[in-house]
C-alpha angles and dihedrals in degrees: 000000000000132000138249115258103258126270097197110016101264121126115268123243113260097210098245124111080271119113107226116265097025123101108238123256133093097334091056091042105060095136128048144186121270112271114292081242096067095046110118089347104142102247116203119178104215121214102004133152097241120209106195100187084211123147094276093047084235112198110208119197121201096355128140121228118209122217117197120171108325096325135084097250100174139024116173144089118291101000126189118234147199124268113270088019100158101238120212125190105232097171121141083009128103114232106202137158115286119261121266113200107190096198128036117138092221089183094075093049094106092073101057118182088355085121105043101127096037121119108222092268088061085058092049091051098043093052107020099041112017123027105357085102097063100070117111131209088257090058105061084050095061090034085053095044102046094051090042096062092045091050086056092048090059100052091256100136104173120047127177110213109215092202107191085160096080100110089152134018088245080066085049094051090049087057095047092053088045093064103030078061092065128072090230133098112245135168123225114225095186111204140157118208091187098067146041111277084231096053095051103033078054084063126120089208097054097044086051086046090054093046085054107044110035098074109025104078092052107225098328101086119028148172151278146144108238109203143136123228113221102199097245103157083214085065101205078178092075097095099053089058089041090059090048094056089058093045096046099237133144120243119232110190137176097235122168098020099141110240095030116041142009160138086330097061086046093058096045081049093054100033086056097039106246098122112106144162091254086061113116111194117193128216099003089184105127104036124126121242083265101066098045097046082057083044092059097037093056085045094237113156136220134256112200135189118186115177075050103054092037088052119034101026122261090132136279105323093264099219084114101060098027082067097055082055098043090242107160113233139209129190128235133181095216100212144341080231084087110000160040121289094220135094095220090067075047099051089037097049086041094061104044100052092049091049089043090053083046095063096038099050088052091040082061105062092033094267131128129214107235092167123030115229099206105059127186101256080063102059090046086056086057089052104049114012095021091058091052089044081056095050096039093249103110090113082068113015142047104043138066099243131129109270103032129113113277097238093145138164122195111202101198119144114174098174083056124092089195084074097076142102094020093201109147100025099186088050088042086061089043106046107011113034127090142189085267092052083067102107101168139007131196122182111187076351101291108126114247097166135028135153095018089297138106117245117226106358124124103207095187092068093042089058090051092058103048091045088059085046086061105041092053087057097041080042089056087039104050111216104275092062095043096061085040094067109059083080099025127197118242106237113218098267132121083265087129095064103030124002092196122102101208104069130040097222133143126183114229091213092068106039110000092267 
């Protein structure tokens, strides 16, 4: 396959594992394929507390799960087996689905932490106005590969990659690759932050990316558009969702994040007929009663990050209220800029905010909370089934059943005391486990993971790649501006109201626009 003419002179992707613009050999090939061995070998976990996420949130205890090709082909208590069936020990373990996050920008990964103490307009400014520009192909690949493999360490087997990087198609070939070089299943949500959603979705690069891309990785890498809507009644946004329309392809967008988008953009959605229930919003956390009563009516979900909206500003983390109007919800952990790459902080945070909401909302009216509504088995469904409901693959994904896809985590620690007892094993995922507690990962039931450790990966070269990732953008910065921004100044623009540069808009709910 070759690749697009370039938009912005930088070498197009080739589509092979290797990043543009780098010769392939140990650097480019920092993730591998399991062990030739393990291909097509029947896998079955003994002795394991099973949590099936069905629709019954069925707790198993001591029961074996069979893996046969990439389905679930068994679940049950002493189960026969075929000859040469790898056998792991899963006592005193759980076996559950493996985790689905519907919304993780993997091309920031690379700075990790950098921008630990920003509000959310920092982060506007840092990316929207000021450095965005400066990736380079090369660097979403490195961004993409480096939080794909950790997605993968922490049982998280399907990511969507919410890619607002992708200022050329050449950017969007060098996620693909990324991704397509992990054993895991992703979605691309392919977005461009420097430019209007109507401008790049009217590309012929992009269409000819589209037609590329979309069927040739089977069902392990997938697609989405990835655009806000501002709220312009003139919706310059209509369009984008227009092209979508004619591409068949699910919109993910950024709606209630206080500052950027807001009941406005959900009424243009609705009055114009581009809310589905295919729609993932994300956030959700500053809209009135009206948009999420059209959000449940058009049967749209949720994706909620919760570390995210506590922390940088989009509005209270919105569990709380999504439950009162039946909105499903998936969780999501936003970006390794600020925070963990993991779905337990997700589920834990998630909890505790809803449950904290919860008390307030009764302490102000002189009433106490005696049951709390949100419990622990329902924040494991978000994070499992609730993220492939989200994705419409609930048919394959999301729940241990037979049939179903083998995308599978075993959380077994035997050098922790925090494994034992393993009384309450919902609330176990959701307040005790950690990324060290994953023993062994299967995605379409190859192993990615066992014993603790990744398979295939050569972590040496990874961290190469990443580190030439950073020194080409402390390099663009200087050094002055790079420690700088790690608390950046707000430059005197309408940025509090709409960070984005193609339309004028302010929204009148934020700052009086």
């Amino acid at each position: 396959m070759s690749g697009p003419t370039t938009q912005g002179g930088a070498p197009a992707a080739t589509g092979t594992d290797t990043p543009p613009g780098t010769a392939p050999g140990p650097q480019a090939a920092a993730v591998t394929a399991a062990p030739a061995g393990d291909r097509g070998r029947p896998t079955v976990f003994r002795n394991a507390t099973v949590l099936t996420v069905d629709a019954a949130r069925s707790v198993l205890h001591g029961h074996d799960v069979l893996v046969v090709g990439d389905r679930i082909a068994a679940v049950g208590t002493g189960l026969a087996v075929p000859d040469g069936t790898l056998e792991i020990d899963a006592a005193g373990g759980i076996v559950m689905p493996g985790m689905i996050d519907t919304h993780r920008h993997l091309w920031q990964t690379a700075m990790r932490g950098y921008g630990a103490d920003w509000t959310l307009t920092q982060y506007f400014v840092w990316y929207y106005l000021e450095w965005g520009r400066i990736f380079r192909p090369e660097d979403i690949f490195a961004g993409n590969l480096l939080g794909a493999v950790e997605a993968l360490d922490a049982g998280v087997t399907t990511t969507v990659d919410w890619s607002h990087g992708l200022r050329t198609t050449d950017h969007a070939e060098a996620a693909a690759d990324a991704l397509l070089s992990v054993p895991g299943r992703f979605v691309l949500a392919y977005g461009n932050i420097q430019a209007a959603p109507a401008d790049w979705t009217a590309s012929a690069d992009f269409r000819a990316f589209v037609a590329r891309r979309r069927d040739s990785a089977g069902d392990r890498l997938g697609l989405q558009l990835a655009f806000d809507v501002t709220g312009d009644p003139s919706f310059p946004e209509k369009p984008a969702f227009e092209a979508a329309r004619a591409l068949g392809l699910p919109v993910t967008t950024h709606a209630g994040v206080w500052g950027a988008t807001g009941d406005d953009g959900i009424r243009l959605m609705h009055e114009h007929g581009f809310m589905t229930p295919q729609t993932v919003y994300v956030h959700g956390a500053s809209l009135s009663a009206d948009s999420y009563h059209r959000i449940a009516a058009t049967g749209g979900s949720v994706s909620v990050s919760t570390e995210s909206e506590q922390s940088a500003g989009q509005g209270y983390p919105p569990s709380w209220t999504l439950r009162s109007y039946g909105i499903p919800v998936s969780l999501s952990m936003d970006t390794s800029v600020w925070w963990s790459g993991d779905l337990f902080s997700a589920m834990r945070a998630t909890l505790g905010a809803d449950r904290s909401r919860e008390h307030l909302e009764a302490h102000a009216v002189g009433e106490t909370v005696t049951h709390a509504a949100l419990r622990a088995e329902q924040v494991v469904e978000w994070a499992t089934r609730g993220g492939a409901r989200a994705l419409g693959r609930e048919a394959d994904l999301g729940s241990v059943e037979v049939g179903k896809k083998a995308d599978l985590v075993l959380l077994k620690n035997d050098h922790s005391p925090v494994s034992f007892p393993l009384l309450n094993p919902h609330g176990h995922v959701a307040f005790q486990a950690q990324r060290a507690d994953v023993h062994t990962v299967l995605v379409d039931g190859r192993i990615v993971k066992r014993d603790g450790r990744l398979v295939g990966t050569d972590l040496a070269a990874l961290r190469r790649t990443v580190e030439a990732t950073v020194e080409h953008l402390r390099g663009e910065l200087g050094e002055e501006a790079w420690q700088r921004g790690m608390n950046p100044d707000v430059p005197a623009t309408k940025i509090l109201d709409n960070p984005y540069t193609y339309t004028d808009y302010r929204s009148a709910g934020t700052h009086g626009g």
